[in-house]
Gaussian input, Z-matrix of N, CA and C with variables (Angstrom, degrees):
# hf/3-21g

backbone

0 1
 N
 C     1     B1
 C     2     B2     1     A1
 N     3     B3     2     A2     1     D1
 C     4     B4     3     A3     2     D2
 C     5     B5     4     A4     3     D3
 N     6     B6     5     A5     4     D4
 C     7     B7     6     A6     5     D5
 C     8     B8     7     A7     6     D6
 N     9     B9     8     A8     7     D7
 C    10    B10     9     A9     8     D8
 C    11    B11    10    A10     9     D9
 N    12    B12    11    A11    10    D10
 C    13    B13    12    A12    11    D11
 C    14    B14    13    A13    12    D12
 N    15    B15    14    A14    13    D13
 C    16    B16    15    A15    14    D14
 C    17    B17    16    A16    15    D15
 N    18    B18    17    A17    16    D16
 C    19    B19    18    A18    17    D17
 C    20    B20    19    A19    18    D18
 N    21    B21    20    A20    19    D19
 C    22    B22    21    A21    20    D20
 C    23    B23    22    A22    21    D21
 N    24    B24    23    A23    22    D22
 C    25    B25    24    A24    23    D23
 C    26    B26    25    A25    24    D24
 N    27    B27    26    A26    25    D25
 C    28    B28    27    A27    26    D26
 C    29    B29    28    A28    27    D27
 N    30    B30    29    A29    28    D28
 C    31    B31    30    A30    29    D29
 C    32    B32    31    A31    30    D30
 N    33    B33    32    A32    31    D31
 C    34    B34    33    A33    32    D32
 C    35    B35    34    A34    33    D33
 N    36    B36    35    A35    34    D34
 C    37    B37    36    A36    35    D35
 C    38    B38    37    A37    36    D36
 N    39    B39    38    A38    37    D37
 C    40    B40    39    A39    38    D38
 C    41    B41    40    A40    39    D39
 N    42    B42    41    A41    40    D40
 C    43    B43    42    A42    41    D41
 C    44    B44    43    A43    42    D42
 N    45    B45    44    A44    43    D43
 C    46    B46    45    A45    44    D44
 C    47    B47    46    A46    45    D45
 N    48    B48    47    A47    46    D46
 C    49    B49    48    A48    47    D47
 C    50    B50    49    A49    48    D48
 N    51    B51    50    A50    49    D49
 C    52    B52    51    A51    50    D50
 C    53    B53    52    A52    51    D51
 N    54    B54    53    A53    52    D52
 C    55    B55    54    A54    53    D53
 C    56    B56    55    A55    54    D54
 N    57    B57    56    A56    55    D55
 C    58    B58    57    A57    56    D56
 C    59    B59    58    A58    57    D57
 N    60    B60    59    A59    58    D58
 C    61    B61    60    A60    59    D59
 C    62    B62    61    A61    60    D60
 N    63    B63    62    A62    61    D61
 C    64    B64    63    A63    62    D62
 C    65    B65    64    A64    63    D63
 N    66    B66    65    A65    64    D64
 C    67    B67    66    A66    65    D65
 C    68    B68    67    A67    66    D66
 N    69    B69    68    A68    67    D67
 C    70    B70    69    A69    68    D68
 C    71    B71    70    A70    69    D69
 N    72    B72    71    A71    70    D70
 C    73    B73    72    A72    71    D71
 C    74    B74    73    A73    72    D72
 N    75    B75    74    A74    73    D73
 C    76    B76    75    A75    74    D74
 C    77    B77    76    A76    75    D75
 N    78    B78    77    A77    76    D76
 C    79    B79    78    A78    77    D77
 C    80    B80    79    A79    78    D78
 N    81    B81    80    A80    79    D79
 C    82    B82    81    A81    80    D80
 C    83    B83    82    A82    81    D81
 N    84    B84    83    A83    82    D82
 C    85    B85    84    A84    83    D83
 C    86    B86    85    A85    84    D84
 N    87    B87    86    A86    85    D85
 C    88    B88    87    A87    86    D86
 C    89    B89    88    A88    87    D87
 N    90    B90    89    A89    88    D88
 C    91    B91    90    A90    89    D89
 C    92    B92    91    A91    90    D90
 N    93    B93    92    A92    91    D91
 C    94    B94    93    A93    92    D92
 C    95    B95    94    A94    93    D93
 N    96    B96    95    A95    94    D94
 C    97    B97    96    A96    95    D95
 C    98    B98    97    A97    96    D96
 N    99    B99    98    A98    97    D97
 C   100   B100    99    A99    98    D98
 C   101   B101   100   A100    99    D99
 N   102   B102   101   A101   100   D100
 C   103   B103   102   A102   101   D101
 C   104   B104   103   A103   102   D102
 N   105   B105   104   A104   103   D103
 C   106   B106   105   A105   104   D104
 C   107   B107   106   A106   105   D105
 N   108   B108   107   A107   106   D106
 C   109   B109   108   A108   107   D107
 C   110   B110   109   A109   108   D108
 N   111   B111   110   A110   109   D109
 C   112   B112   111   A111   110   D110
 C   113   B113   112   A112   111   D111
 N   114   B114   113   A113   112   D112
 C   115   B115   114   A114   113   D113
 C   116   B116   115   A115   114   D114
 N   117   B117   116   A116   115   D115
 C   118   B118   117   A117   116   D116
 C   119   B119   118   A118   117   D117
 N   120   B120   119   A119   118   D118
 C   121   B121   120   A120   119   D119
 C   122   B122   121   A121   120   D120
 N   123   B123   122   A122   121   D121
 C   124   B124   123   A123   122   D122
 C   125   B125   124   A124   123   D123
 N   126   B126   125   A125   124   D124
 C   127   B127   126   A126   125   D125
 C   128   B128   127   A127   126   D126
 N   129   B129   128   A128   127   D127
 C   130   B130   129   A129   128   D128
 C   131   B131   130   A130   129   D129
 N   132   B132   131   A131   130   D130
 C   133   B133   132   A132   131   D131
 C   134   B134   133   A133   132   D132
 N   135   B135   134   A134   133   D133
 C   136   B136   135   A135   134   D134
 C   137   B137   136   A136   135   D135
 N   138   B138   137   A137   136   D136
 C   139   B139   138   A138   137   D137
 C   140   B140   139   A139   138   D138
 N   141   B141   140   A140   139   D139
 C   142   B142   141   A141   140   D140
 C   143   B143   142   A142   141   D141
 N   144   B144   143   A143   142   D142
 C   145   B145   144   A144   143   D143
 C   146   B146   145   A145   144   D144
 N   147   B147   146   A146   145   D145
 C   148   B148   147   A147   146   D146
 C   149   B149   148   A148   147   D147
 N   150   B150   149   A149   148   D148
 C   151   B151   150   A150   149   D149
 C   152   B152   151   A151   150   D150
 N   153   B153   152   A152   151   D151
 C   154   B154   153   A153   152   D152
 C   155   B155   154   A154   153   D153
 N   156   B156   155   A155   154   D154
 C   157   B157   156   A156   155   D155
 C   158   B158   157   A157   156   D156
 N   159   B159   158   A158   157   D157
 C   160   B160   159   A159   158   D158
 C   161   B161   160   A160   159   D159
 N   162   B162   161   A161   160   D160
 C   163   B163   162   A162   161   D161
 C   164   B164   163   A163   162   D162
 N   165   B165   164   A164   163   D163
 C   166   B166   165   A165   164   D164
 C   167   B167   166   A166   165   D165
 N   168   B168   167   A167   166   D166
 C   169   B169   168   A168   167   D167
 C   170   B170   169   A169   168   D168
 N   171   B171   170   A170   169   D169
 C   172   B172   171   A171   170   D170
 C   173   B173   172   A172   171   D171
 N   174   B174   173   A173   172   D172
 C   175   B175   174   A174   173   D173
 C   176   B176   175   A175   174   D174
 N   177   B177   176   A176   175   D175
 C   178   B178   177   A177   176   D176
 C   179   B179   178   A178   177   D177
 N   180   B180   179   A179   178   D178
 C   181   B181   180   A180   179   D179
 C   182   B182   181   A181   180   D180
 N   183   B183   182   A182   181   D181
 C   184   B184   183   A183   182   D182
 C   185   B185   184   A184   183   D183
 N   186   B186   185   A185   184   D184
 C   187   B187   186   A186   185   D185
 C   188   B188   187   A187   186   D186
 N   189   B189   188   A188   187   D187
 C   190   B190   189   A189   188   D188
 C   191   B191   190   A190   189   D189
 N   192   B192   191   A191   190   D190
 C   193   B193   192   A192   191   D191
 C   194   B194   193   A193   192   D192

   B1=1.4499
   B2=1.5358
   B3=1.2861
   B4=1.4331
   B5=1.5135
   B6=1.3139
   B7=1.7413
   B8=1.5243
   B9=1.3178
   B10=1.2881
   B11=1.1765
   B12=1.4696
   B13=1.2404
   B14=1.7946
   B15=1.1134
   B16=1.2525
   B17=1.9453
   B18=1.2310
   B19=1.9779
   B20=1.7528
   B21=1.2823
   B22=1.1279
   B23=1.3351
   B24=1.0512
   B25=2.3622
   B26=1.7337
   B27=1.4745
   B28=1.7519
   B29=1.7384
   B30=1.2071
   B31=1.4893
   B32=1.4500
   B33=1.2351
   B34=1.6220
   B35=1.3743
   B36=0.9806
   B37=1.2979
   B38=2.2434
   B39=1.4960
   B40=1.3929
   B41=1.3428
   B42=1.7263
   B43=1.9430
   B44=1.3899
   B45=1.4771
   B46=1.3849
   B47=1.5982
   B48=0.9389
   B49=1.7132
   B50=1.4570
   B51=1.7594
   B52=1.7415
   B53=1.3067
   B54=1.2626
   B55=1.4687
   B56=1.4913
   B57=1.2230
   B58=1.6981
   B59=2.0269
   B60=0.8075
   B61=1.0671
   B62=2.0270
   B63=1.3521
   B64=1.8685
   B65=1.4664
   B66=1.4695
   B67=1.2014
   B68=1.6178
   B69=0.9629
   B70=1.5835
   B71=1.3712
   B72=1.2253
   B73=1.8541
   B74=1.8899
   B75=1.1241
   B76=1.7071
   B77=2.1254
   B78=0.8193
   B79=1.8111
   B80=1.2243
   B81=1.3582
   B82=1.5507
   B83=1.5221
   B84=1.0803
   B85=2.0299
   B86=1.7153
   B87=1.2535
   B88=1.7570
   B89=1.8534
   B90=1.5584
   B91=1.6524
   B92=1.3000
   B93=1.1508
   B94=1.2686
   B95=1.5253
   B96=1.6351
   B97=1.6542
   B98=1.5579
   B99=1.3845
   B100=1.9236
   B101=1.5606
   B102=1.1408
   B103=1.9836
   B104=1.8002
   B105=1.5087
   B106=1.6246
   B107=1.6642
   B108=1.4781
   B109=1.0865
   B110=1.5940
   B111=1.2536
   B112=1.2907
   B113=1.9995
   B114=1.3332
   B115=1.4318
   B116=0.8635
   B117=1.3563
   B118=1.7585
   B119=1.6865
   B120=1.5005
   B121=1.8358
   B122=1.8780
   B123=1.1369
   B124=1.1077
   B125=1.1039
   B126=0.9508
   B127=1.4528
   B128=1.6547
   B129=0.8675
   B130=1.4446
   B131=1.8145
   B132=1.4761
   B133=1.6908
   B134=1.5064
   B135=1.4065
   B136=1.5368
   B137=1.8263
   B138=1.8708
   B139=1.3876
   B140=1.9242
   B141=1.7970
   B142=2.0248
   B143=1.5185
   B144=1.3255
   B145=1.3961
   B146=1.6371
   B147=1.2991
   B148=1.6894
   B149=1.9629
   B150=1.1266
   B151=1.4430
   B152=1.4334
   B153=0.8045
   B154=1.6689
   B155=2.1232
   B156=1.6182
   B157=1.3864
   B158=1.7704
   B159=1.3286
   B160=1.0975
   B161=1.9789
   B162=1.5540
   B163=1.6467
   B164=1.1842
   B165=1.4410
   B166=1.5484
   B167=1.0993
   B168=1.1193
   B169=1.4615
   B170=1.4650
   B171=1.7234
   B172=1.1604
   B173=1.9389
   B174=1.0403
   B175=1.5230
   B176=1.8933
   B177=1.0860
   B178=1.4835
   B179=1.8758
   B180=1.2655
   B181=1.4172
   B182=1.2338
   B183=1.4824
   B184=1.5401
   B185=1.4980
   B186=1.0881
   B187=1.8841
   B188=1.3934
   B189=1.2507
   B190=1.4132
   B191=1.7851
   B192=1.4128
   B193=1.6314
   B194=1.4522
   A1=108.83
   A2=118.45
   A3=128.16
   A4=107.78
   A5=106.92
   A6=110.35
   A7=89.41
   A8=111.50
   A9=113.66
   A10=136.77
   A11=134.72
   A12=137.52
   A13=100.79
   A14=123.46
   A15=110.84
   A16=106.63
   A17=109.51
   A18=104.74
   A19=100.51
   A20=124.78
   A21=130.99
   A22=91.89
   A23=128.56
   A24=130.93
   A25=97.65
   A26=96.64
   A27=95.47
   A28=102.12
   A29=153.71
   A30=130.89
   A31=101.24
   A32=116.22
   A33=103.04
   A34=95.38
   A35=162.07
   A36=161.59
   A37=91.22
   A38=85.46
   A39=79.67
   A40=133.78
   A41=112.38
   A42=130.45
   A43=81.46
   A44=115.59
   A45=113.12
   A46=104.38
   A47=124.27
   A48=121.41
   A49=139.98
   A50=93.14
   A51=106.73
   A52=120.87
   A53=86.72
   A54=116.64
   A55=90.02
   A56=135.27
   A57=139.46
   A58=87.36
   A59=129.23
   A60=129.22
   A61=98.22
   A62=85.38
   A63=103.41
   A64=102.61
   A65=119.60
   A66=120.69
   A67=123.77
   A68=131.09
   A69=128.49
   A70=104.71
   A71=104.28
   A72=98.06
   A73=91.27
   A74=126.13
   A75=126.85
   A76=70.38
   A77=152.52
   A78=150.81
   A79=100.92
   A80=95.45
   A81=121.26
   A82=114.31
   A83=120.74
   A84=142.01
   A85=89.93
   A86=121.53
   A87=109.66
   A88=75.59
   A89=96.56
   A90=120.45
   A91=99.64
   A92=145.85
   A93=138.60
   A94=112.38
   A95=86.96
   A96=103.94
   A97=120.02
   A98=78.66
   A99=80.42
   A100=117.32
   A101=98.27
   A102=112.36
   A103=98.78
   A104=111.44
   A105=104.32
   A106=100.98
   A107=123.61
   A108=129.89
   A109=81.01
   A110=142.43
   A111=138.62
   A112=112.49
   A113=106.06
   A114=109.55
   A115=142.09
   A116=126.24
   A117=121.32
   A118=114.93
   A119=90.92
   A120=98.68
   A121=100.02
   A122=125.13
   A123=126.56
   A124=137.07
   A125=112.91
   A126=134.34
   A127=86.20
   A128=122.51
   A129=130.59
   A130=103.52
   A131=97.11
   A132=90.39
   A133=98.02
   A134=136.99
   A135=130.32
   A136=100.97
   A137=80.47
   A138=97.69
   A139=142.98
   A140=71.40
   A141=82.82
   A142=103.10
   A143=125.13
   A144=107.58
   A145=111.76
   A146=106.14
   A147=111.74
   A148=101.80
   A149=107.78
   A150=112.71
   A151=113.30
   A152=97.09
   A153=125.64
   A154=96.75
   A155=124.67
   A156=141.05
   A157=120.35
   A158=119.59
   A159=104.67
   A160=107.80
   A161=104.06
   A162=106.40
   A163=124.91
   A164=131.34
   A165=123.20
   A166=106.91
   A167=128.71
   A168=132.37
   A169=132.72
   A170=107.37
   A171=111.63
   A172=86.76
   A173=122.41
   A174=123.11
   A175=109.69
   A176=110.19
   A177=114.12
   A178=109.61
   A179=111.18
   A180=132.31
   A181=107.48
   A182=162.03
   A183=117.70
   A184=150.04
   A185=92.64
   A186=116.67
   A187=119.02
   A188=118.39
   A189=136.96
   A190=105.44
   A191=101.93
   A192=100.00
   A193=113.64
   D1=147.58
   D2=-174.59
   D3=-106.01
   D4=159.36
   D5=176.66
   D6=-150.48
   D7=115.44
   D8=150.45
   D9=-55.19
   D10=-46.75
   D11=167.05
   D12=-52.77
   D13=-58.57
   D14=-164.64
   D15=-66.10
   D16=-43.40
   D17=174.16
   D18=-53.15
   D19=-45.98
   D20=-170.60
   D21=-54.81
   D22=-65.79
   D23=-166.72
   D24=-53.88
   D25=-53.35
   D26=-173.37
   D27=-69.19
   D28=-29.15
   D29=169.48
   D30=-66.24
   D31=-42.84
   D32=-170.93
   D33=-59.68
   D34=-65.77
   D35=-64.46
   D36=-143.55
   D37=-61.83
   D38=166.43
   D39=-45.62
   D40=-60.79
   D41=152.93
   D42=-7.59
   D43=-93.97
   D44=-131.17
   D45=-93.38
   D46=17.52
   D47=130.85
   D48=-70.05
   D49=-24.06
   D50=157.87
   D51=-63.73
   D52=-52.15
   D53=-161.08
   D54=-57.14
   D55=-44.43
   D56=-148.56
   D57=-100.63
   D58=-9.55
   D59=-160.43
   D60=-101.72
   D61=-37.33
   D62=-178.34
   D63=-68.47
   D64=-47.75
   D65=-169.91
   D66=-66.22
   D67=68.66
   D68=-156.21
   D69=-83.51
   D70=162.72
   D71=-174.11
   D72=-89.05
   D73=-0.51
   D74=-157.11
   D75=-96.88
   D76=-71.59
   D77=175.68
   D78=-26.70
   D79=163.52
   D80=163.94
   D81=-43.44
   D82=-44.12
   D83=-140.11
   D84=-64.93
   D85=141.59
   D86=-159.71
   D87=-90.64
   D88=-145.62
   D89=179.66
   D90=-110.19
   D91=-0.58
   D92=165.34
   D93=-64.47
   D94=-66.49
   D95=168.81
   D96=-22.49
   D97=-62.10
   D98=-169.89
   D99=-66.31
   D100=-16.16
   D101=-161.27
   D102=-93.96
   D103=-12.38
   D104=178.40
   D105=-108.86
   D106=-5.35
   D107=178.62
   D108=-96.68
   D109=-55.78
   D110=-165.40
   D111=-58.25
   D112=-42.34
   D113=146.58
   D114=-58.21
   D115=-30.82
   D116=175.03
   D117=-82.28
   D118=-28.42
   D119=173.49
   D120=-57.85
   D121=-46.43
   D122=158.44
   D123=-30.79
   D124=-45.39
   D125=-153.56
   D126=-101.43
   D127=-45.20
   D128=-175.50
   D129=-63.08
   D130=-53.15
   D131=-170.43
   D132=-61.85
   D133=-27.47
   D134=-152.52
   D135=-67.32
   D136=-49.71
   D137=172.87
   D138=-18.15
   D139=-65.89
   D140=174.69
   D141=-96.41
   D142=6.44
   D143=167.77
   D144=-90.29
   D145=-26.18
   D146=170.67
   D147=-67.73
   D148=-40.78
   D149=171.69
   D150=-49.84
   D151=-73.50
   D152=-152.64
   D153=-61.30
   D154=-33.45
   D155=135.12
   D156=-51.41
   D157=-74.55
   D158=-159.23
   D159=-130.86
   D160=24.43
   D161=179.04
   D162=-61.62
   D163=-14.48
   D164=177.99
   D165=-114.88
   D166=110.95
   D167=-156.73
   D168=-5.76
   D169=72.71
   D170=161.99
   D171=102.51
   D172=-20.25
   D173=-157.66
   D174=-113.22
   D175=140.10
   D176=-175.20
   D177=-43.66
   D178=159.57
   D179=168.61
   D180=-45.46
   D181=86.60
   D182=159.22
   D183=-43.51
   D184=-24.58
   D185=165.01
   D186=-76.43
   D187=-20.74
   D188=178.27
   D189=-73.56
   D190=2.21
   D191=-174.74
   D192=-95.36

């Protein structure tokens, strides 16, 4: 079974694992950079784990199985 909201959290989530992966401290990109990209990846995992528990009203993921 598919869940859009939840593929939707995991591409974002992926992005900004590239994205965090692009940012090297050996580049230009300061430590801020990486540390607010390093937060939203966060923020992202909290995301589909509150999903992936309680995203359809109050009731587990089905795709999460």
């Amino acid at each position: 079974m598919n869940c859009h909201v939840k593929d939707k959290l995991v591409s974002q989530l992926i992005a900004l694992n590239n994205k965090l992966n692009l940012l090297s401290p050996d580049l230009v990109h300061g430590d801020k950079e990486r540390a607010e990209v390093q937060e939203r990846r966060e923020s992202l995992c909290a995301e589909i784990k509150h999903h992936r528990t309680k995203g359809h009203e109050g009731k587990p993921c089905p795709a999460a199985r």
